[in-house]
mmCIF file as gemmi writes it, N, C-alpha and C atoms, coordinates in Angstrom:
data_model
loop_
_atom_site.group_PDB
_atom_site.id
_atom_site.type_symbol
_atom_site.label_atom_id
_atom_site.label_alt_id
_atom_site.label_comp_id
_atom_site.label_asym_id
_atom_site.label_entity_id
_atom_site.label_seq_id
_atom_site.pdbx_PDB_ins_code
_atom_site.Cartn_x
_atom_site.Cartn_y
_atom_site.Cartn_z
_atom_site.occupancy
_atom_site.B_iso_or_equiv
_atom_site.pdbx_formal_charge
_atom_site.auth_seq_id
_atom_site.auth_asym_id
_atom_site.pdbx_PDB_model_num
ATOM 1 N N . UNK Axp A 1 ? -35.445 -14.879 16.235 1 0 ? 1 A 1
ATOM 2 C CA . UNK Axp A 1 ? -35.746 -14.524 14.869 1 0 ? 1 A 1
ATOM 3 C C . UNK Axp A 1 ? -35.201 -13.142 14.504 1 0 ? 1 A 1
ATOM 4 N N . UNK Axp A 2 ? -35.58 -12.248 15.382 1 0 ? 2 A 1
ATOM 5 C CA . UNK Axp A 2 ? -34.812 -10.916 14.819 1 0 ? 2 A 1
ATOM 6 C C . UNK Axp A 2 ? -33.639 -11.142 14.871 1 0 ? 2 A 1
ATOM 7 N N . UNK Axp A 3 ? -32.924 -11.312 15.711 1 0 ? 3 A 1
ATOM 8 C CA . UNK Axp A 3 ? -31.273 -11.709 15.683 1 0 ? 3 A 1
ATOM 9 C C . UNK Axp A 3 ? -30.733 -12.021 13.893 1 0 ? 3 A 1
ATOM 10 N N . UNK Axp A 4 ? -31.436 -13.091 13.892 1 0 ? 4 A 1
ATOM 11 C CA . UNK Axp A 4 ? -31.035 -13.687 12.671 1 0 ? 4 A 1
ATOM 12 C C . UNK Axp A 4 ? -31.731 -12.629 11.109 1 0 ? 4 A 1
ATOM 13 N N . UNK Axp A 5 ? -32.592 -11.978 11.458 1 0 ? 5 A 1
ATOM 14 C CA . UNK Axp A 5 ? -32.792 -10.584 10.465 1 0 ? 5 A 1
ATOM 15 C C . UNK Axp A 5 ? -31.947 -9.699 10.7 1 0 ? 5 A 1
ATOM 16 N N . UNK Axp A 6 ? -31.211 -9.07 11.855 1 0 ? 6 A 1
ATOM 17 C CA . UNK Axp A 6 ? -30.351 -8.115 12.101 1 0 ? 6 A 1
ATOM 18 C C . UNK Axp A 6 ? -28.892 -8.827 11.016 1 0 ? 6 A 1
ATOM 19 N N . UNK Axp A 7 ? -28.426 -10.129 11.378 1 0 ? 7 A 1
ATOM 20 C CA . UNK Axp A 7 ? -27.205 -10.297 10.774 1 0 ? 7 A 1
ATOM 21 C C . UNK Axp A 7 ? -27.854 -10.398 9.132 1 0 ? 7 A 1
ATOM 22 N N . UNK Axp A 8 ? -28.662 -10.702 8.902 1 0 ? 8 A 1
ATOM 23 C CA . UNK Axp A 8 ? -29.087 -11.474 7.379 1 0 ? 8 A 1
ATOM 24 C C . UNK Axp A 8 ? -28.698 -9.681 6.677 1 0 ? 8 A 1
ATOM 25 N N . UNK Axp A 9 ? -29.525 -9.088 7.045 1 0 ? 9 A 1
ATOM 26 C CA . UNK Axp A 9 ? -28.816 -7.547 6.87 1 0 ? 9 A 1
ATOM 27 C C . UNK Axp A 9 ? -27.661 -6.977 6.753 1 0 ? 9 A 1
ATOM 28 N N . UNK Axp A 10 ? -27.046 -7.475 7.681 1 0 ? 10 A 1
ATOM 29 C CA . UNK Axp A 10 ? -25.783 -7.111 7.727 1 0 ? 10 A 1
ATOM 30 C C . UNK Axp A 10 ? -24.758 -7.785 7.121 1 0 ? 10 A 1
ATOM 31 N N . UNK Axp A 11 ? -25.06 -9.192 6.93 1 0 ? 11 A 1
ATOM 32 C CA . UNK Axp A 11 ? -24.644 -10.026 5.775 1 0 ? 11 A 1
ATOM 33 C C . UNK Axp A 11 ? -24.425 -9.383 4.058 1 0 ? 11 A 1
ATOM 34 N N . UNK Axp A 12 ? -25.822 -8.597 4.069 1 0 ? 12 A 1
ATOM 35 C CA . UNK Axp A 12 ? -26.292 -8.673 2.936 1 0 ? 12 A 1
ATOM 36 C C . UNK Axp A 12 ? -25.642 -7.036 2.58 1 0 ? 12 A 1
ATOM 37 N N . UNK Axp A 13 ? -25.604 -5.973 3.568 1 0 ? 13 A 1
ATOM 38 C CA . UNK Axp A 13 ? -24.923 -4.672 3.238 1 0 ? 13 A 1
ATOM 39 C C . UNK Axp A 13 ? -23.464 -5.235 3.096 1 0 ? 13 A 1
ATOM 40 N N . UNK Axp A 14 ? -22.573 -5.911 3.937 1 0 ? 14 A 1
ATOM 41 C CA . UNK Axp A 14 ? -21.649 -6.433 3.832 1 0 ? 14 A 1
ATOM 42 C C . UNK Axp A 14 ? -21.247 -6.821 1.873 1 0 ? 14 A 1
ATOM 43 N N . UNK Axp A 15 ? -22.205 -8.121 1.652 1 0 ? 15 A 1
ATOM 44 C CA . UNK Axp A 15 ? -22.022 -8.16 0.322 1 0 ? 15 A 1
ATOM 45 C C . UNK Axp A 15 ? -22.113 -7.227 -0.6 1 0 ? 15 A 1
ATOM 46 N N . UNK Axp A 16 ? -23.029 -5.924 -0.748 1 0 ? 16 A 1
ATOM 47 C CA . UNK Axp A 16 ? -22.619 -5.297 -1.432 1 0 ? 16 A 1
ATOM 48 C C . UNK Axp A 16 ? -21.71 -4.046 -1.197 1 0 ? 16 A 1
ATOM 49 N N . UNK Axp A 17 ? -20.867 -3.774 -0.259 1 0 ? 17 A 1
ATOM 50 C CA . UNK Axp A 17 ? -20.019 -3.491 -0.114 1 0 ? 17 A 1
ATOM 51 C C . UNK Axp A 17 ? -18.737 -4.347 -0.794 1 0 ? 17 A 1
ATOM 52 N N . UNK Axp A 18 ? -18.459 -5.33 -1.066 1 0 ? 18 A 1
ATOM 53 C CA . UNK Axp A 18 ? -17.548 -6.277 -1.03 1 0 ? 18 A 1
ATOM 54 C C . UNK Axp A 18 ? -17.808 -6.324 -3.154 1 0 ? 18 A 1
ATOM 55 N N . UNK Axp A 19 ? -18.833 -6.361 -3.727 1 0 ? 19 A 1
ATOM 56 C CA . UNK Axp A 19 ? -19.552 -5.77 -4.825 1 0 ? 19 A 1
ATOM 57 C C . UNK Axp A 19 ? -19.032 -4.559 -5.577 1 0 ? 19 A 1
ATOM 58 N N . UNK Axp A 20 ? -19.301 -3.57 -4.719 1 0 ? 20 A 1
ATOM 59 C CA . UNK Axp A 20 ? -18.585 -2.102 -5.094 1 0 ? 20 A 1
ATOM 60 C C . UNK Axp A 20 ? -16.897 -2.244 -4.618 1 0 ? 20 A 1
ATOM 61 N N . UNK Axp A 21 ? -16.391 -2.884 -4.142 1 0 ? 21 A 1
ATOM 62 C CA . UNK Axp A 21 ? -15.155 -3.374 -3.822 1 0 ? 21 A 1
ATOM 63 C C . UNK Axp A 21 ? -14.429 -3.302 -5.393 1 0 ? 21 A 1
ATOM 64 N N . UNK Axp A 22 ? -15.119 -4.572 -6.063 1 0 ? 22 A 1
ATOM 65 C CA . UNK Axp A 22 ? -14.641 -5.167 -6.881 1 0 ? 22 A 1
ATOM 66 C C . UNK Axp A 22 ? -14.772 -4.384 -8.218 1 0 ? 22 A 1
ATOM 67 N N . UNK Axp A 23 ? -16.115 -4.043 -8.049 1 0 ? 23 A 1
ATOM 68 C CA . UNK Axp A 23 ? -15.793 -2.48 -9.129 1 0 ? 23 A 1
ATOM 69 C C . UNK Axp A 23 ? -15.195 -1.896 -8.79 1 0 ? 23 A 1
ATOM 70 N N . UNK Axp A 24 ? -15 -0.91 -7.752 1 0 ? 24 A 1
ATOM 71 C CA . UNK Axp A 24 ? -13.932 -0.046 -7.923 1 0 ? 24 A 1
ATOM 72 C C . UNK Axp A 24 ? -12.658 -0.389 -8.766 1 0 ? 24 A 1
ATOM 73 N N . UNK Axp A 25 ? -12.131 -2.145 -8.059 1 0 ? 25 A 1
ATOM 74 C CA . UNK Axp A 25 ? -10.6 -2.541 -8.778 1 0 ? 25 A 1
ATOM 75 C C . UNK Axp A 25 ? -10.643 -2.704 -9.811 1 0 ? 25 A 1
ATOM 76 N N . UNK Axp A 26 ? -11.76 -3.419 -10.481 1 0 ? 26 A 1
ATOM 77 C CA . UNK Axp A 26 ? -11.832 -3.071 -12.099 1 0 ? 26 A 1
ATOM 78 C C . UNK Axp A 26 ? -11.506 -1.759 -12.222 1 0 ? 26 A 1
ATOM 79 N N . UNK Axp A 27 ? -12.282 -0.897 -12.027 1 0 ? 27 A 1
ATOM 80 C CA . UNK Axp A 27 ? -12.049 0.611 -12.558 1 0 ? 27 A 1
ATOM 81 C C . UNK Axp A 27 ? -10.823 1.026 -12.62 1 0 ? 27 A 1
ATOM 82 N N . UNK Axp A 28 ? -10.115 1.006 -11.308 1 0 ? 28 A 1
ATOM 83 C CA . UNK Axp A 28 ? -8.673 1.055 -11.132 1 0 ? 28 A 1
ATOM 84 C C . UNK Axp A 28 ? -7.433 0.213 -11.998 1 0 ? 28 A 1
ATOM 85 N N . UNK Axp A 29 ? -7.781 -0.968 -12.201 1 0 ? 29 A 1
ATOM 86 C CA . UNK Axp A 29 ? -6.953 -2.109 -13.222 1 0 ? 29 A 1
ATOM 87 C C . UNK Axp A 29 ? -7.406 -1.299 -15.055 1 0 ? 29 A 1
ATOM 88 N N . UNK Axp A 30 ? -8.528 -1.117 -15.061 1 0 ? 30 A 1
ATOM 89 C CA . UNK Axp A 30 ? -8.394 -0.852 -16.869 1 0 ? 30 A 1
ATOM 90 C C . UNK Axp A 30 ? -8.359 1.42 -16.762 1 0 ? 30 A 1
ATOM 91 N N . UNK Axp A 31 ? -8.499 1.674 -15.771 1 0 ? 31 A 1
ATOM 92 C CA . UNK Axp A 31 ? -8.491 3.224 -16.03 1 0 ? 31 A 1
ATOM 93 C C . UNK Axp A 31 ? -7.578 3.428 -14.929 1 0 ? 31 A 1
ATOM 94 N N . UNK Axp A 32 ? -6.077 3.472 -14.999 1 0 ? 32 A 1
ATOM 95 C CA . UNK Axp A 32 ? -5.096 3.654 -13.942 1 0 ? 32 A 1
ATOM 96 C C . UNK Axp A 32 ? -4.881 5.259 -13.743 1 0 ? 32 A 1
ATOM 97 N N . UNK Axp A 33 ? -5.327 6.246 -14.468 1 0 ? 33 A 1
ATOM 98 C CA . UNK Axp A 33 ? -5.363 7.047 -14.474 1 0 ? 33 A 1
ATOM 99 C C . UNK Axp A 33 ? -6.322 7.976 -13.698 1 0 ? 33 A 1
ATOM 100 N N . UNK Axp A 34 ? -7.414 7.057 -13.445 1 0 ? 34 A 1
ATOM 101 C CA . UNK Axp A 34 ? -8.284 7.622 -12.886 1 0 ? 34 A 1
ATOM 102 C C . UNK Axp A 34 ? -8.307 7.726 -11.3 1 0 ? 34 A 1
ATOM 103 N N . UNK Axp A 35 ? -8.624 9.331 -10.922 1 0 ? 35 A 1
ATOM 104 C CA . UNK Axp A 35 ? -8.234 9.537 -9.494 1 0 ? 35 A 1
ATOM 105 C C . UNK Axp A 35 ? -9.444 10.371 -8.697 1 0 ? 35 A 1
ATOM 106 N N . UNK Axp A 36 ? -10.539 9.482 -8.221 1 0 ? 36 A 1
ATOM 107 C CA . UNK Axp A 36 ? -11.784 9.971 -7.153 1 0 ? 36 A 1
ATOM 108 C C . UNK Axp A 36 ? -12.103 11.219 -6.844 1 0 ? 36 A 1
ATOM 109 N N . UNK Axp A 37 ? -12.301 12.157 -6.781 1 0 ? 37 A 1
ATOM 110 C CA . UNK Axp A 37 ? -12.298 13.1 -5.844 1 0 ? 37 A 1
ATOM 111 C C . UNK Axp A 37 ? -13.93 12.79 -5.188 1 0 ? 37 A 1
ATOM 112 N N . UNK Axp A 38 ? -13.816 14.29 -4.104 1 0 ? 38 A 1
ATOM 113 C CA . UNK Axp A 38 ? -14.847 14.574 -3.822 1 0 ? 38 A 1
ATOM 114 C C . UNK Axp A 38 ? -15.911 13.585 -2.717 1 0 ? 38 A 1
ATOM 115 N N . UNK Axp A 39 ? -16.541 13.268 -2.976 1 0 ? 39 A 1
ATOM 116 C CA . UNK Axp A 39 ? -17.73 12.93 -1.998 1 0 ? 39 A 1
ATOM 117 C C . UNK Axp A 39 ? -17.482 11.267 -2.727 1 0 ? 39 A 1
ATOM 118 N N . UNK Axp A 40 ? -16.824 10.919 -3.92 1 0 ? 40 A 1
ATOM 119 C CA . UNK Axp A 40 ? -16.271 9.632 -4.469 1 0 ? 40 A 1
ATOM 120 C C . UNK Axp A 40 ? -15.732 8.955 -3.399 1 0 ? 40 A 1
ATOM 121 N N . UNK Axp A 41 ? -14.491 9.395 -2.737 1 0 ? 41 A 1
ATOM 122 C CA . UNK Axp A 41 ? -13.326 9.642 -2.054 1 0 ? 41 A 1
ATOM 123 C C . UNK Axp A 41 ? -14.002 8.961 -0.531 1 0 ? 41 A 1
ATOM 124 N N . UNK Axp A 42 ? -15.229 9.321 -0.183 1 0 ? 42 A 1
ATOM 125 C CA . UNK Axp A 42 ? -15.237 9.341 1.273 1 0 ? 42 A 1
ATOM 126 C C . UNK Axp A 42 ? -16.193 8.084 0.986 1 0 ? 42 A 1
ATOM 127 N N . UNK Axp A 43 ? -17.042 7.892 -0.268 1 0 ? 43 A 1
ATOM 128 C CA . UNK Axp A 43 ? -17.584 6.512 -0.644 1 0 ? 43 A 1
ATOM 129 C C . UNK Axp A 43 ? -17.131 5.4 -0.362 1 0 ? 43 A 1
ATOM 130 N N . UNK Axp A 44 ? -15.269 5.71 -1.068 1 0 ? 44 A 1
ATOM 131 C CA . UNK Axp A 44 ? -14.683 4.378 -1.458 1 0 ? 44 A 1
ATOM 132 C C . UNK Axp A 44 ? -13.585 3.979 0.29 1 0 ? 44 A 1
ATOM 133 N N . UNK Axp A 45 ? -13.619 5.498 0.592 1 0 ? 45 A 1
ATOM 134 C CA . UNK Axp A 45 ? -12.735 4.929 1.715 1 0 ? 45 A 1
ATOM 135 C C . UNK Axp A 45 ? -13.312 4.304 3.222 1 0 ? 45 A 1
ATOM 136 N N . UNK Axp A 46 ? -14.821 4.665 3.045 1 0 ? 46 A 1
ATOM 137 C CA . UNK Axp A 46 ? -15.917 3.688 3.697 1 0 ? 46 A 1
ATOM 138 C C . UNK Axp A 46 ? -15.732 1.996 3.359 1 0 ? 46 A 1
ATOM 139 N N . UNK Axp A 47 ? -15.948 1.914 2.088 1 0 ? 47 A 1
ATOM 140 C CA . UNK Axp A 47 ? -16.267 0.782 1.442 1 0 ? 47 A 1
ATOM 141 C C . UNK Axp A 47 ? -14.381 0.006 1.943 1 0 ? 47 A 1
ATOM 142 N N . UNK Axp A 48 ? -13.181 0.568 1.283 1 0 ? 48 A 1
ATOM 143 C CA . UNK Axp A 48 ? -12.161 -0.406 1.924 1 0 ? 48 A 1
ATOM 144 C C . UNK Axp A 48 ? -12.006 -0.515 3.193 1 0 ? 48 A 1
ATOM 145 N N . UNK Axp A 49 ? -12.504 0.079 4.064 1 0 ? 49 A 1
ATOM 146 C CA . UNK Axp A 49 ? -12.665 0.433 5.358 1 0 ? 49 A 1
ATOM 147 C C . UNK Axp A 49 ? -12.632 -1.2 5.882 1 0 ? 49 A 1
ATOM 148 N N . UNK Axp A 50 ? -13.852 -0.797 5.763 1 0 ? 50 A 1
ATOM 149 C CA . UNK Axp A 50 ? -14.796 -1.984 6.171 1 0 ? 50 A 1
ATOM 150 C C . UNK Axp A 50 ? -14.261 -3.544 5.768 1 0 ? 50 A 1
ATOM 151 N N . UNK Axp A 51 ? -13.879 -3.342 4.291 1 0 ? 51 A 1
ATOM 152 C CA . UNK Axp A 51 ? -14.147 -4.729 3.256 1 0 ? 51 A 1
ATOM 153 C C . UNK Axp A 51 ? -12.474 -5.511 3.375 1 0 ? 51 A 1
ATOM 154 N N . UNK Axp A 52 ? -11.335 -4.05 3.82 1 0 ? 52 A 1
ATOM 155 C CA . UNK Axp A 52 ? -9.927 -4.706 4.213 1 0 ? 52 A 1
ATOM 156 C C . UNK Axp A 52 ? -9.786 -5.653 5.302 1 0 ? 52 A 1
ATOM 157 N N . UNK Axp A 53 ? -9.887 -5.462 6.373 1 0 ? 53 A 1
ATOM 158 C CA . UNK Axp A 53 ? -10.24 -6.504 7.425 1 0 ? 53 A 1
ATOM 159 C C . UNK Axp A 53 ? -9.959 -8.064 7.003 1 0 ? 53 A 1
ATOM 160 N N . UNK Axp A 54 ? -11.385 -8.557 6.083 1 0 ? 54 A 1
ATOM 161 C CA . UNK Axp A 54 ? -11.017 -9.552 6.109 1 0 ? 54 A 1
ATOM 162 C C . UNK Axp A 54 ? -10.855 -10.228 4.476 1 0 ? 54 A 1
ATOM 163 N N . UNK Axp A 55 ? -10.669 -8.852 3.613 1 0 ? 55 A 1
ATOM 164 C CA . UNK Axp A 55 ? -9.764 -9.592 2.539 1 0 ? 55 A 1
ATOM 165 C C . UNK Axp A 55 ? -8.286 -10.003 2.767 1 0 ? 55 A 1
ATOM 166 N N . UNK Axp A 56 ? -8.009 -8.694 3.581 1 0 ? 56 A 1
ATOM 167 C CA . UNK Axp A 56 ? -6.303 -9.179 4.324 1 0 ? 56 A 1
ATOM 168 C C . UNK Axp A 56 ? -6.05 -10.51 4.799 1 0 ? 56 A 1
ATOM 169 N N . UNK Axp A 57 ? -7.267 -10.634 5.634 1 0 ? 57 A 1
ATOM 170 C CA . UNK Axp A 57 ? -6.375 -11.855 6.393 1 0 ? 57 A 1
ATOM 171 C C . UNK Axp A 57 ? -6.883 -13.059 5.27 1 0 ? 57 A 1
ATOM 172 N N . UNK Axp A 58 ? -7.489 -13.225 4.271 1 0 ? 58 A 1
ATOM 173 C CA . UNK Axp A 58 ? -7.606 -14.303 3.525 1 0 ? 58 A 1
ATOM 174 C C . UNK Axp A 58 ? -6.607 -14.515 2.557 1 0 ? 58 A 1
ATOM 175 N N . UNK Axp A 59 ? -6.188 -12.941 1.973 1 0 ? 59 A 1
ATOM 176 C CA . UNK Axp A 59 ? -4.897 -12.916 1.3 1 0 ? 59 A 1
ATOM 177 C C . UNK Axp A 59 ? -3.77 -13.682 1.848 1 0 ? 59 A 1
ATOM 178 N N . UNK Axp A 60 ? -3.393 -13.769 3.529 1 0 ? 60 A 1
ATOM 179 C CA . UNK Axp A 60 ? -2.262 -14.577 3.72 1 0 ? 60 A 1
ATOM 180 C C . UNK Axp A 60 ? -2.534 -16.056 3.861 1 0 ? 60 A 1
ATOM 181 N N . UNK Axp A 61 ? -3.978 -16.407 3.481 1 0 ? 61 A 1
ATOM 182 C CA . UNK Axp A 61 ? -4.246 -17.699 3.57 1 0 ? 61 A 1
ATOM 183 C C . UNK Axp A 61 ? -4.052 -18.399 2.067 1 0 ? 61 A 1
ATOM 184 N N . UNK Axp A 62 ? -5.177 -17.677 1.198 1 0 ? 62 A 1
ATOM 185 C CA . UNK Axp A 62 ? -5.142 -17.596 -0.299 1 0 ? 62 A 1
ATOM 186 C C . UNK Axp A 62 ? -4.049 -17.249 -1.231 1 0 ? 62 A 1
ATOM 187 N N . UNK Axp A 63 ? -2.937 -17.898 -1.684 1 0 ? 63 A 1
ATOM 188 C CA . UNK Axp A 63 ? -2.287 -16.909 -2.2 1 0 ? 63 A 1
ATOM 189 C C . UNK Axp A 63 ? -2.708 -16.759 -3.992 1 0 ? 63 A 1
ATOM 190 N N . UNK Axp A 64 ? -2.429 -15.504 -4.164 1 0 ? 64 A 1
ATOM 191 C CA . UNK Axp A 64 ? -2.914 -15.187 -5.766 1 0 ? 64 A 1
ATOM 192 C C . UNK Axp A 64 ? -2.483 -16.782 -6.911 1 0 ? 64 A 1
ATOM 193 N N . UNK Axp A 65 ? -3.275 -16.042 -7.567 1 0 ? 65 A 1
ATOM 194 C CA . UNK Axp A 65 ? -2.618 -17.758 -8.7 1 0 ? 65 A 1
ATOM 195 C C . UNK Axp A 65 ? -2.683 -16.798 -10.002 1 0 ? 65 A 1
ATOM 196 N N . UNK Axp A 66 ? -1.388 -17.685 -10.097 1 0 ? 66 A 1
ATOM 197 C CA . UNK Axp A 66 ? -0.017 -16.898 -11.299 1 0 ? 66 A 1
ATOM 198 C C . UNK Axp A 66 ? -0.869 -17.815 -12.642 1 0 ? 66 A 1
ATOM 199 N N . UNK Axp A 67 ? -1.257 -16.757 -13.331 1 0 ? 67 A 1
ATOM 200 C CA . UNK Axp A 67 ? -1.503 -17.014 -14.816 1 0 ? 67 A 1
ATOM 201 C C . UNK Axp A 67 ? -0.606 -16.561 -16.055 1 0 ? 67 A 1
ATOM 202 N N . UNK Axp A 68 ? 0.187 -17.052 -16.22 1 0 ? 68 A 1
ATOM 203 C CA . UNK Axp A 68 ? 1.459 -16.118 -17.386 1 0 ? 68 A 1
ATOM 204 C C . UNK Axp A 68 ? 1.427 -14.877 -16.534 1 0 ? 68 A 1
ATOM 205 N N . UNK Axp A 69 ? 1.433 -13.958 -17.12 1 0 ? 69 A 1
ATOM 206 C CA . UNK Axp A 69 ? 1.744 -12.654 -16.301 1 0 ? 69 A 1
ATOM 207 C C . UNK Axp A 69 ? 1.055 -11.844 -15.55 1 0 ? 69 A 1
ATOM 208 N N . UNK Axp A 70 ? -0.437 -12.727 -15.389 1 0 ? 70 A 1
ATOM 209 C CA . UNK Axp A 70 ? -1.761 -12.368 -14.675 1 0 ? 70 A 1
ATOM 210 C C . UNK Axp A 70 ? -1.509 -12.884 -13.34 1 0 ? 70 A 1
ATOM 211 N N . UNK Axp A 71 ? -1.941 -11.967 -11.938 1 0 ? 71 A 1
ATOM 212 C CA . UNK Axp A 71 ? -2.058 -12.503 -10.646 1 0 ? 71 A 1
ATOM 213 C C . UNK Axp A 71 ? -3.5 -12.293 -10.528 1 0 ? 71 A 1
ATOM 214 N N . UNK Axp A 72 ? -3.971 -13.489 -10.115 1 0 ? 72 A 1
ATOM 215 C CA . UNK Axp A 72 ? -5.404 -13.569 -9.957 1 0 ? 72 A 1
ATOM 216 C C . UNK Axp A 72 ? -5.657 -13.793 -8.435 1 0 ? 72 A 1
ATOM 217 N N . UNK Axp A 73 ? -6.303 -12.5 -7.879 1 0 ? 73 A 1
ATOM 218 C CA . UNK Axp A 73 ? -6.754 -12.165 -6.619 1 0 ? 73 A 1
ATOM 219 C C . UNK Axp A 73 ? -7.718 -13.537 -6.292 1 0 ? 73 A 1
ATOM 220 N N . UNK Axp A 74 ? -7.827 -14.771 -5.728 1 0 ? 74 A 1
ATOM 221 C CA . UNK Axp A 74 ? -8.877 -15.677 -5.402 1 0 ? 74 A 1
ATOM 222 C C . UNK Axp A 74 ? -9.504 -15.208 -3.929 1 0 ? 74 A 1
ATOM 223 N N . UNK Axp A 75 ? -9.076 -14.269 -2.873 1 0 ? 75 A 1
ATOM 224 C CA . UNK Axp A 75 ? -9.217 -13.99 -1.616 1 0 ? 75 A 1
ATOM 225 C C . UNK Axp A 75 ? -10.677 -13.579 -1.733 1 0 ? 75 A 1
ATOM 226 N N . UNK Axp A 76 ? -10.57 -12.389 -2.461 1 0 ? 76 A 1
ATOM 227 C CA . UNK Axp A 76 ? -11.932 -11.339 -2.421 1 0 ? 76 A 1
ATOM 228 C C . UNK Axp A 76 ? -12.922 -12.201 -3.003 1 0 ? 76 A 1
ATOM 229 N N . UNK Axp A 77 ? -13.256 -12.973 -4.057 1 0 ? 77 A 1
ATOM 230 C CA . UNK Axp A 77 ? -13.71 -14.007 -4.282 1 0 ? 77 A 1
ATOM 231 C C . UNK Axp A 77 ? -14.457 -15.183 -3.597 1 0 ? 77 A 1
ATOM 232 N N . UNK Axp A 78 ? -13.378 -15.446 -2.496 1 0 ? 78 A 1
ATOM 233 C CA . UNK Axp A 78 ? -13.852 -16.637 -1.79 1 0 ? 78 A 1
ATOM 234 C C . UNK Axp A 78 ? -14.887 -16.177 -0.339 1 0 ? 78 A 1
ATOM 235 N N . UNK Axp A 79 ? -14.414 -14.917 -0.524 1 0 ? 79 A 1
ATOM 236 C CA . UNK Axp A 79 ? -14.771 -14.161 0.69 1 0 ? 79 A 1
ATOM 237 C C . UNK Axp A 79 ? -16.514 -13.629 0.057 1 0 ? 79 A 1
ATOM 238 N N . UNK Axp A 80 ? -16.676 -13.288 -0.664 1 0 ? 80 A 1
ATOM 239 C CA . UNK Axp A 80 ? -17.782 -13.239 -1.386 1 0 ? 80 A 1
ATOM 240 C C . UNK Axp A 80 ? -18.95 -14.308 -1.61 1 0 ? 80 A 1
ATOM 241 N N . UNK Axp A 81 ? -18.211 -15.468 -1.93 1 0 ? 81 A 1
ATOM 242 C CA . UNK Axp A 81 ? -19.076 -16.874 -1.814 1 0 ? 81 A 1
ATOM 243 C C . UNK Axp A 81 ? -19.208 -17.331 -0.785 1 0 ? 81 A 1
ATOM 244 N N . UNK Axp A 82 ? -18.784 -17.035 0.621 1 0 ? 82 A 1
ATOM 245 C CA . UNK Axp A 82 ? -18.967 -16.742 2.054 1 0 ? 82 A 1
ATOM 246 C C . UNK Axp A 82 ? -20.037 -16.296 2.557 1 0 ? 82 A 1
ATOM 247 N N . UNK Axp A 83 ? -19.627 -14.908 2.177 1 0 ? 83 A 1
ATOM 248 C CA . UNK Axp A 83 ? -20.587 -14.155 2.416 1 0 ? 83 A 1
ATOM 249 C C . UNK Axp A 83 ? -21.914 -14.356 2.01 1 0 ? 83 A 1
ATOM 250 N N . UNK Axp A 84 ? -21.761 -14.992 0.815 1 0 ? 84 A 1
ATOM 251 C CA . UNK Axp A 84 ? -22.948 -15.292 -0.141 1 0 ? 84 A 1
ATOM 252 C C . UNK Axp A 84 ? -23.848 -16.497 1.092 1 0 ? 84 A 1
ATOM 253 N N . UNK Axp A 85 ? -23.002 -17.653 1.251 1 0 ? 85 A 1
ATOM 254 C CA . UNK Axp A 85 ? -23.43 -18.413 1.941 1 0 ? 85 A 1
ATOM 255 C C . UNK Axp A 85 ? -24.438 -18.22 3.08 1 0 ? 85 A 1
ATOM 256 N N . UNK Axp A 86 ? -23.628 -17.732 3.809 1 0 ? 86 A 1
ATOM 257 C CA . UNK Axp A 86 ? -23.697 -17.292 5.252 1 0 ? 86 A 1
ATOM 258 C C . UNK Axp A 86 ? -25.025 -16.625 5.287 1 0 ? 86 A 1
ATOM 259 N N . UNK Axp A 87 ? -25.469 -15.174 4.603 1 0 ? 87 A 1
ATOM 260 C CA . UNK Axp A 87 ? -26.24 -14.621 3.907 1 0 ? 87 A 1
ATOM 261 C C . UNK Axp A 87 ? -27.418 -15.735 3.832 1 0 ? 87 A 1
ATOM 262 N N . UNK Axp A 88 ? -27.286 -16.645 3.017 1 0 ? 88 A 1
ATOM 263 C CA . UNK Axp A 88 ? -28.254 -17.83 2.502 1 0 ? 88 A 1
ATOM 264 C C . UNK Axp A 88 ? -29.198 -18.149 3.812 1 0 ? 88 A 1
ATOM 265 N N . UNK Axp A 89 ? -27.868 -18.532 4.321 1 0 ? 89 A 1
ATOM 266 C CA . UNK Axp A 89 ? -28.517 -19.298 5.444 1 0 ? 89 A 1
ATOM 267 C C . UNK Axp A 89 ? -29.063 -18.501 6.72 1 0 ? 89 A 1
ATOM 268 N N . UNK Axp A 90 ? -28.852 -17.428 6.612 1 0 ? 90 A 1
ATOM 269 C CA . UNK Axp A 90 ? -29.653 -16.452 7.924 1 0 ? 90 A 1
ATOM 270 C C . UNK Axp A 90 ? -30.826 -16.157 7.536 1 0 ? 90 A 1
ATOM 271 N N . UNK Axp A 91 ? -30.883 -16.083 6.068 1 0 ? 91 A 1
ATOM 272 C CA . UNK Axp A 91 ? -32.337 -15.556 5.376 1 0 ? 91 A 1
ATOM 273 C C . UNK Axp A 91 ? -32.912 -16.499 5.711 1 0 ? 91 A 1
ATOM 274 N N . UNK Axp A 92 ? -33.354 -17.676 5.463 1 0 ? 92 A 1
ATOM 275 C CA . UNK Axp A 92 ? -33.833 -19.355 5.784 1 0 ? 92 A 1
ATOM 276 C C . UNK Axp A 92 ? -34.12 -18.937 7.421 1 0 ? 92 A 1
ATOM 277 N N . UNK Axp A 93 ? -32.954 -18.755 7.919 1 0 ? 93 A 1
ATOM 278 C CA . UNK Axp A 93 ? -33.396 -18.934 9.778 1 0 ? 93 A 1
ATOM 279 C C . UNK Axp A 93 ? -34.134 -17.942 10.32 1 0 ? 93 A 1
ATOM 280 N N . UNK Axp A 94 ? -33.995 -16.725 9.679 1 0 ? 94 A 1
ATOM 281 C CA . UNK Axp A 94 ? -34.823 -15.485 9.55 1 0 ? 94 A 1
ATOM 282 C C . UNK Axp A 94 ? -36.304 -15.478 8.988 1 0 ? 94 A 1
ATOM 283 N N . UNK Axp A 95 ? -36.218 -16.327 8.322 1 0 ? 95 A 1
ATOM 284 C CA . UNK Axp A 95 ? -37.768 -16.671 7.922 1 0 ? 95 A 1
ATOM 285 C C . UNK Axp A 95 ? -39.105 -17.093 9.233 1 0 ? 95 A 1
């Protein structure tokens, strides 16, 4: 039982890491101008740290899907409803 509370946790910091991920790229896609400093900086480079790993390797599985002149990231996405899953189901076994 703890086992399965230790990952459900770690599932679950995972997801919102992967969360603040995706804000950040919003932020970055509509304010290109905008550049971190400070104690921001050591936030975000925690957060890709961690969250590159295994958006990378889904990226060479996933490839983007071409909308007219839009590339739509599906990796980080799928990796999220994963996570989401996975998450689900440790909470349940953790119970």
């Amino acid at each position: 039982m703890i086992v399965f509370t230790v990952i459900n946790i770690v599932l679950f910091l995972f997801w919102l890491l992967l969360i603040g991920r995706i804000i950040v790229e919003f932020i970055r896609t509509f304010a290109r101008d905008w550049q971190p400093t400070g104690l921001v900086v050591i936030v975000l480079e925690a957060i890709f740290t961690v969250t590159d790993p295994p958006v990378k390797f889904l990226r060479k599985i996933i490839p983007p899907l071409n909308l007219g002149g839009v590339r739509l990231d599906l990796s980080i996405m799928v990796l999220l409803f994963v996570v989401f899953i996975a998450w689900n189901v440790t909470s349940g076994l953790a119970a």
